[in-house]
C-alpha positions as CSV (number, residue, x, y, z in Angstrom):
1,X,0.0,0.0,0.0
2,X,1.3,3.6,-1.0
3,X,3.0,5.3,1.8
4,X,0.1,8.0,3.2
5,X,1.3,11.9,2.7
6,X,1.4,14.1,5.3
7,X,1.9,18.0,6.4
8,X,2.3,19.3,9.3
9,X,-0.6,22.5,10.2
10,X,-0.7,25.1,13.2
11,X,-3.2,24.6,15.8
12,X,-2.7,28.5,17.2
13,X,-1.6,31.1,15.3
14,X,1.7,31.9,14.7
15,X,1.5,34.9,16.8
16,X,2.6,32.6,20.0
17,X,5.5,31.6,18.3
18,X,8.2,34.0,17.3
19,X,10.7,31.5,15.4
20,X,8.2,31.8,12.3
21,X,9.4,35.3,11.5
22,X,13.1,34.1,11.0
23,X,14.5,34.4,7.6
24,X,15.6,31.2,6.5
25,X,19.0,29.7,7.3
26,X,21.3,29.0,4.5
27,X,20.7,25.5,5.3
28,X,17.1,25.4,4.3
29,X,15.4,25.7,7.5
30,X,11.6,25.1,7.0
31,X,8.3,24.8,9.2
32,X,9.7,21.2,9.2
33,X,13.0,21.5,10.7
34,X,11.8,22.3,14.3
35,X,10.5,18.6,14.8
36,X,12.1,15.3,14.9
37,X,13.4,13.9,11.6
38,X,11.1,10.4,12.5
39,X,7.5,12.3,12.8
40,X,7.7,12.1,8.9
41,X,5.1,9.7,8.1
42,X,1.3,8.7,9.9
43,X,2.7,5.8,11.0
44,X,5.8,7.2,13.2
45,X,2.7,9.7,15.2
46,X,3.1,7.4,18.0
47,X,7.0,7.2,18.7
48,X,6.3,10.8,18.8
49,X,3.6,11.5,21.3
50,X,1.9,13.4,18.6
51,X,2.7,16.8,20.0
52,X,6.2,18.8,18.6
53,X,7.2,21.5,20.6
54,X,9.1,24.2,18.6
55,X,12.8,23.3,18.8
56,X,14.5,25.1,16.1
57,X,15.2,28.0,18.0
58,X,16.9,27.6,21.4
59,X,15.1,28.5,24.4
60,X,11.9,29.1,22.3
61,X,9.9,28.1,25.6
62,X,7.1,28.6,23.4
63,X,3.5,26.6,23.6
64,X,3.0,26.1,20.5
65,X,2.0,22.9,19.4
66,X,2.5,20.7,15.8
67,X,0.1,18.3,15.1
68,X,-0.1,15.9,12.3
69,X,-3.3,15.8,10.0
70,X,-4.9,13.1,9.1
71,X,-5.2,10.9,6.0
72,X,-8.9,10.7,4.6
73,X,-10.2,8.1,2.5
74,X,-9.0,9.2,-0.9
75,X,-5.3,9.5,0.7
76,X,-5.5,13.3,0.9
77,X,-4.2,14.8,4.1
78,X,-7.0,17.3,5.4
79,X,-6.7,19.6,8.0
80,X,-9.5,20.9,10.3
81,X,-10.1,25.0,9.9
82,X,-8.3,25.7,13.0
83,X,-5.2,24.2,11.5
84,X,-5.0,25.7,8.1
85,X,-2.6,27.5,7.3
86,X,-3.0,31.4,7.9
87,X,-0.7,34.6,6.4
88,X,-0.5,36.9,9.9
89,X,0.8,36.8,13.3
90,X,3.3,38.1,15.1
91,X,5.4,40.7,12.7
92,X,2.7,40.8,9.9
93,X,-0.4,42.6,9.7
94,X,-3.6,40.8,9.6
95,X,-5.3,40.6,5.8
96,X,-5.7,44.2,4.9
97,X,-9.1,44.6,2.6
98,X,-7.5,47.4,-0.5
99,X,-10.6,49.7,1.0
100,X,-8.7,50.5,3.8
101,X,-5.9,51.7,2.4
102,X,-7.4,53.1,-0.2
103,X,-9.5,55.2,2.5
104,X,-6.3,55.7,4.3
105,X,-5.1,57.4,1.6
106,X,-7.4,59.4,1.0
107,X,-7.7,60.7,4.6
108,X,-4.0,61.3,4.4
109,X,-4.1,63.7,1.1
110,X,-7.6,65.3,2.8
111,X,-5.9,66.3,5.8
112,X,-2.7,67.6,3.7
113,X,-4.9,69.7,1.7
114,X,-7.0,71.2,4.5
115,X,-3.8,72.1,6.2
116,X,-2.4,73.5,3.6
117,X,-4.7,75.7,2.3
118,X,-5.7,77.2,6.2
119,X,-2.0,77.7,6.2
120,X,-1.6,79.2,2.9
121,X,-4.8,81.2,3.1
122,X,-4.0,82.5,7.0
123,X,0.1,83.7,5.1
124,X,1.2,81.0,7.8
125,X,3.9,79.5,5.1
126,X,7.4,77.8,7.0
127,X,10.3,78.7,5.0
128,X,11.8,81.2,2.7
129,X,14.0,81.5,-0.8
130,X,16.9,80.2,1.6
131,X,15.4,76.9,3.3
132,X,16.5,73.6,1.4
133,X,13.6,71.2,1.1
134,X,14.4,67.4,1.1
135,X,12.0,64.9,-0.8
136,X,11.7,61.5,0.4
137,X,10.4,59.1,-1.6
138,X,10.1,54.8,-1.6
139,X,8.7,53.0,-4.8
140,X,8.1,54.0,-7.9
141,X,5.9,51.7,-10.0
142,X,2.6,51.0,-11.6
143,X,2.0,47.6,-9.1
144,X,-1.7,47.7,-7.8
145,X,-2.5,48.1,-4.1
146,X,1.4,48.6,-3.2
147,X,1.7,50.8,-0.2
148,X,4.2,53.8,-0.2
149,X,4.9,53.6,-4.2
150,X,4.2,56.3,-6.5
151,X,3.0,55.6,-10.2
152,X,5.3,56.0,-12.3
153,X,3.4,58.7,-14.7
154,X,2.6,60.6,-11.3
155,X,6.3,60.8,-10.4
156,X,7.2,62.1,-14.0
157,X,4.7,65.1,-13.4
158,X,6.1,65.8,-9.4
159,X,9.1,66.7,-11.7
160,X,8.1,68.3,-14.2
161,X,5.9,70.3,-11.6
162,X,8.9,71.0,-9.3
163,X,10.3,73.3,-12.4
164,X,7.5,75.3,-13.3
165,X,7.3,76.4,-9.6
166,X,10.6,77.5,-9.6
167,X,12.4,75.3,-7.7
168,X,16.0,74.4,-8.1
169,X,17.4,70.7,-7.9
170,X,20.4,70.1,-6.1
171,X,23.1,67.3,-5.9
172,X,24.7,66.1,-2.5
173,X,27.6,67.8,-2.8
174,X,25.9,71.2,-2.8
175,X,24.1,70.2,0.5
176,X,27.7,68.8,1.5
177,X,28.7,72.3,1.1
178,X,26.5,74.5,2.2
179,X,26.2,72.9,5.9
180,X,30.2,72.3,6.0
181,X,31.8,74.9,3.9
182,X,28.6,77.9,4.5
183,X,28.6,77.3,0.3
184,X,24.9,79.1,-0.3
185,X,22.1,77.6,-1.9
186,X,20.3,78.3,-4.5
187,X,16.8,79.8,-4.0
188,X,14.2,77.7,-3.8
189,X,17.2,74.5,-3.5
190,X,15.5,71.0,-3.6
191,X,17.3,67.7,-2.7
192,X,15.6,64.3,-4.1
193,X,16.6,61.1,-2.2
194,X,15.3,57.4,-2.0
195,X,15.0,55.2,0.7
196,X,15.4,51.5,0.7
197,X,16.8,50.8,-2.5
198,X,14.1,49.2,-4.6
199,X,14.6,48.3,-8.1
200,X,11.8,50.4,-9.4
201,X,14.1,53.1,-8.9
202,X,16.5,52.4,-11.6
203,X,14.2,50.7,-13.8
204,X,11.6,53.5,-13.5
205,X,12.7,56.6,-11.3
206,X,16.4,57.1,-13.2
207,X,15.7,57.8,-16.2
208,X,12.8,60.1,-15.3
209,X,14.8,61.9,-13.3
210,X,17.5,62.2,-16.0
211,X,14.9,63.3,-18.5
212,X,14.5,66.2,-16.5
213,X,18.4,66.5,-16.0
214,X,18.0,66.2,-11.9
215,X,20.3,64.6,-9.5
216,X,19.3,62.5,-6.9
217,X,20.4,60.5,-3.1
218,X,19.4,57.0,-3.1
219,X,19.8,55.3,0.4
220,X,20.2,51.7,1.0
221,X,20.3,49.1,3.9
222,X,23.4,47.0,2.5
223,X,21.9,43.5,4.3
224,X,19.1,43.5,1.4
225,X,21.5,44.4,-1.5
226,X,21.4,42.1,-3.9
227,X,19.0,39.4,-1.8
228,X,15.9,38.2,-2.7
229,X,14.5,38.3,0.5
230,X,11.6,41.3,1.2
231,X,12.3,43.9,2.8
232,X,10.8,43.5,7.0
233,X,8.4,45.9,6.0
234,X,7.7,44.0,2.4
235,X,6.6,40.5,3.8
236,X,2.8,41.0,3.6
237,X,3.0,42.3,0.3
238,X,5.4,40.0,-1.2
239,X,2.8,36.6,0.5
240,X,0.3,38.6,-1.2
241,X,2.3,38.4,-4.9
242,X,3.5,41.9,-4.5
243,X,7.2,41.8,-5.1
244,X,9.4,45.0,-4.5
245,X,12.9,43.6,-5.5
246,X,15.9,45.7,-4.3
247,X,18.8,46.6,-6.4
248,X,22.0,44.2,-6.4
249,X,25.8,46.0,-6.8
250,X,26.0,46.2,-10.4
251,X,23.1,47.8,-10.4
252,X,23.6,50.4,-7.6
253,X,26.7,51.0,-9.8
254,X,24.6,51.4,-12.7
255,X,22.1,54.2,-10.6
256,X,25.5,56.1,-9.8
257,X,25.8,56.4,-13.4
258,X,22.0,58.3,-13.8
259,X,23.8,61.1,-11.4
260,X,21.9,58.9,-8.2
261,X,24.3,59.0,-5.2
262,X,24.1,55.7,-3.2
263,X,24.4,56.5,0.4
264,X,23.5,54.5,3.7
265,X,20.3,54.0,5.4
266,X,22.2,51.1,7.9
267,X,22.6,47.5,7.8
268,X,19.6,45.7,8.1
269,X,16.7,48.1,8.0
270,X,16.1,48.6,11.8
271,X,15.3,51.9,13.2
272,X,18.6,52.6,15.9
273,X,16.2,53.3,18.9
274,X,15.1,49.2,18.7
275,X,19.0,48.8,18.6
276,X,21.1,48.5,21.4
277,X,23.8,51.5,21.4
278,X,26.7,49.4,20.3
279,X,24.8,47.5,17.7
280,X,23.6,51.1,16.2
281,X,27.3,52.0,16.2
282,X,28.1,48.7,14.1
283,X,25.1,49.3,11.4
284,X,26.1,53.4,11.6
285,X,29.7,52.2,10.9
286,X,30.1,49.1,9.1
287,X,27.5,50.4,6.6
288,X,29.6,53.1,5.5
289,X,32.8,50.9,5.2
290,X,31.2,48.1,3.3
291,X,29.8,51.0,0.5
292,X,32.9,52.4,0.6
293,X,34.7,49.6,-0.4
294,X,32.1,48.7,-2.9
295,X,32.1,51.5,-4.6
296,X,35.4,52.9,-4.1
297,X,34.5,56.3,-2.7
298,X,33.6,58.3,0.7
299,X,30.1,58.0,1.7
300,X,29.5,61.0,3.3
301,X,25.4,60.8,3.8
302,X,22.7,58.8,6.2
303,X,18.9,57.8,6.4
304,X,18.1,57.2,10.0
305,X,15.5,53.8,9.5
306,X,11.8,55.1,9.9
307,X,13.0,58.4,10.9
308,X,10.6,60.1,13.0
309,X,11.9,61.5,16.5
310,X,10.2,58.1,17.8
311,X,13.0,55.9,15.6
312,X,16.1,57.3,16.6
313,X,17.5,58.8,20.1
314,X,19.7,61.9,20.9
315,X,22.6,60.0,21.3
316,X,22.9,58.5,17.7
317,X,23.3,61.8,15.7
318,X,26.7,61.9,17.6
319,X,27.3,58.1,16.8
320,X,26.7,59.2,13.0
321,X,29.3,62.1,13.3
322,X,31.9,59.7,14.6
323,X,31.7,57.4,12.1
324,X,32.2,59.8,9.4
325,X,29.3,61.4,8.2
326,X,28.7,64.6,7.5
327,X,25.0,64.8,6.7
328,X,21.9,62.6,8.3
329,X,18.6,62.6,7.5
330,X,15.5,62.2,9.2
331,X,11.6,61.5,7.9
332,X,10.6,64.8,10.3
333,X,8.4,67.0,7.8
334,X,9.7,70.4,7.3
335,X,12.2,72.8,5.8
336,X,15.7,73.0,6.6
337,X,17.5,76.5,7.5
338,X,21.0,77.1,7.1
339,X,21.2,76.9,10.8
340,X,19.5,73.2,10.8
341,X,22.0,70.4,12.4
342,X,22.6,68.7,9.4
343,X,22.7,65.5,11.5
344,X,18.8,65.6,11.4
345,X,18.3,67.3,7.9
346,X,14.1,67.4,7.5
347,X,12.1,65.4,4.8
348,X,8.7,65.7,3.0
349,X,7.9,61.8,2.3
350,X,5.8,62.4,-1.0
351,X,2.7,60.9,-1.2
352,X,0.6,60.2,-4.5
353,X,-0.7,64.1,-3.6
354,X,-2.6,65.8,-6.3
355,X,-0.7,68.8,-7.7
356,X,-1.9,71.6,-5.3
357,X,-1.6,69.5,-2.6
358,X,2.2,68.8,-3.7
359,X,2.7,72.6,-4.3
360,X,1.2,73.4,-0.7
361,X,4.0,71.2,0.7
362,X,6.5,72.4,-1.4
363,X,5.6,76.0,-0.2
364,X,5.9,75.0,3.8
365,X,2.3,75.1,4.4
366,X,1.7,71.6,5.8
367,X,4.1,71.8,8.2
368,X,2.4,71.5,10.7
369,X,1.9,67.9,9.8
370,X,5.0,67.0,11.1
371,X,3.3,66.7,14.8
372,X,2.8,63.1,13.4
373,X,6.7,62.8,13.5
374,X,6.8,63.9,17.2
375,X,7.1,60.6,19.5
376,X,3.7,61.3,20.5
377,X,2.6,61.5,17.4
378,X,4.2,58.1,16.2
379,X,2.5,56.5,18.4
380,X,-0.7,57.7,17.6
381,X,0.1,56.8,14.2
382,X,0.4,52.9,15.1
383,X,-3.0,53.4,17.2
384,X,-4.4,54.7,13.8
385,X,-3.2,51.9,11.8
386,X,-4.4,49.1,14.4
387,X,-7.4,50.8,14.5
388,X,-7.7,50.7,10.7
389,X,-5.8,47.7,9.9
390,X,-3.2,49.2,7.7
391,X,-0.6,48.9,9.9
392,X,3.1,47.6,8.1
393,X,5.1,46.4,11.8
């Protein structure tokens, strides 16, 4: 008679056990690797009491329990509803309907607008022909229901749109200057930068932005150069079939040549204040070394992960300065003055805005958004997002 197939299914959700969020070891660890090698057929269920205990991560300590499902009469293995497998649990968010983020978004862009024009219409604008203005930006693609990307045809106008407002597009090196050599700006001086180091950027964003003949920042966390592993933030999307690959070293060699600076944003995409201090000193340092050596100059340039005053502490813009750097930048919304630290250099994290909500930022007038950035603001952010169901952590 045919050996019977089995699988192995959860009984509790994977929230109660935090191996399952482990990237897997380049041994091939799998759901099967935490229980003995014999519980591999319906007929070894005795010899092993039946019940697995997690043992692929030491000290686990955990309660939850493997069981195996049984064989029905057709030879298929069938598992009760309890046990099949879900996406979710601990370090994913639960099944997110495209409603809510669609709604999300649109609250987002509603309360940027009313901002702005109260702001703009009450001559309460934040910033003058001196302030440098820093835009942040993620994706850049066309991929439905993918969270913090801007379509591609919307980024080409955000471009064409910064020039007939009069603004001015600036490289690194004039940053570089200005806060270290007092080197002025030009008026109305925007810097574009990247975070995360998607491919979109190259494939989609470069030659956009050299259309327009602008310079830009990209910032990457050198763990996920090159590795086909998501992103932390990327593993609901990518279980969904939304893949956001990241850009390998040839390629961030290839972005240099569009006139995109690669800079840090870390090692492995954490924000520092989850960090202890001396393992935000090794992804502040060894970042910078590693691109360095890759790309055979000084890196002179950092995201903080995240960035709002929630993801960092005080003490790592002087960890950044040891290490090297001369500029950092956070995700705070604002405008930077010539007397802004440029350890904690402001950004605008662009949005899929409509034009005169993108000009109303642009101008200063939704600064006051950047309460959200405040640590009591983060963490009404999260509340938001649980409440909703939209939230990426």
């Amino acid at each position: 008679m045919a050996r019977a197939q089995t699988r192995w299914s959860s009984r509790r959700s994977r929230r109660a056990c935090p191996w399952s969020l482990r990237r897997p070891s380049s041994t091939g660890s799998s759901l099967r690797s935490c229980v003995s090698p014999t519980a591999t057929t319906a007929g070894s269920r005795n010899a092993c009491s039946a019940q697995l205990r997690c043992r692929n991560r030491s000290g686990c300590g955990c309660a939850h329990v493997w069981r195996q499902s049984t064989p029905s009469a057709t030879g298929r293995t069938r598992s009760s509803p309890r046990r099949r497998k879900r996406v979710g649990g601990a370090g994913y968010p639960r099944r997110v309907p495209v409603l809510r983020e669609q709604v999300k978004q649109v609250l987002k862009n509603s309360v940027y607008r009313a901002i702005g024009e109260v702001a703009n219409g009450a001559g309460v604008v934040n910033g003058d022909g001196r302030s440098l203005r820093v835009l942040m930006y993620h994706k850049v693609n066309d991929l439905p229901n993918n969270r913090m990307s801007m379509p591609v045809s919307l980024f080409d106008e955000q471009m064409s749109h910064l020039e007939e407002l009069g603004y001015t597009v600036v490289d690194l090196d004039a940053v570089l200057a200005h806060y270290r050599d007092a080197a002025p700006l030009p008026t109305g001086a925007v810097l574009i930068t990247f975070d995360d180091g998607y491919r979109d950027n190259l494939v989609n964003a470069a030659p956009i932005l050299r259309k327009h003949g602008y310079a830009a920042v990209q910032f990457v966390p050198i763990a996920y150069v090159g590795d086909t592993q998501p992103l932390p933030h990327e593993r609901y999307l990518s279980a969904h079939g939304v893949h956001n690959p990241t850009v390998d070293w040839d390629e961030l060699r290839e972005l240099e040549g569009y006139g995109v600076r690669v800079e840090s944003h870390g090692i492995s995409h954490k924000p520092l204040a989850e960090l202890e201090l001396d393992e935000a000193a090794r992804e502040i340092a060894i970042s910078k070394l590693k691109l360095e050596e890759r790309l055979g100059r000084p890196v002179r340039a950092f995201s903080y992960v995240k960035g709002s005053e929630a993801d960092y502490k005080p003490v790592h813009p002087s960890l950044v300065r040891q290490a090297g750097y001369d500029l950092a930048f956070t995700a705070v919304s604002g405008a930077n003055s010539p007397a802004s630290d440029p350890l904690q250099l402001r950004r605008y994290n662009v949005e899929p805005y409509s034009q005169r909500t993108f000009e109303l930022v642009l101008a200063g007038a939704c600064d006051l958004i950047s309460v959200k950035d405040t640590v009591t603001g983060t963490h009404a952010r999260r509340v938001f997002n649980a409440v909703l169901g939209t939230s990426s952590r």
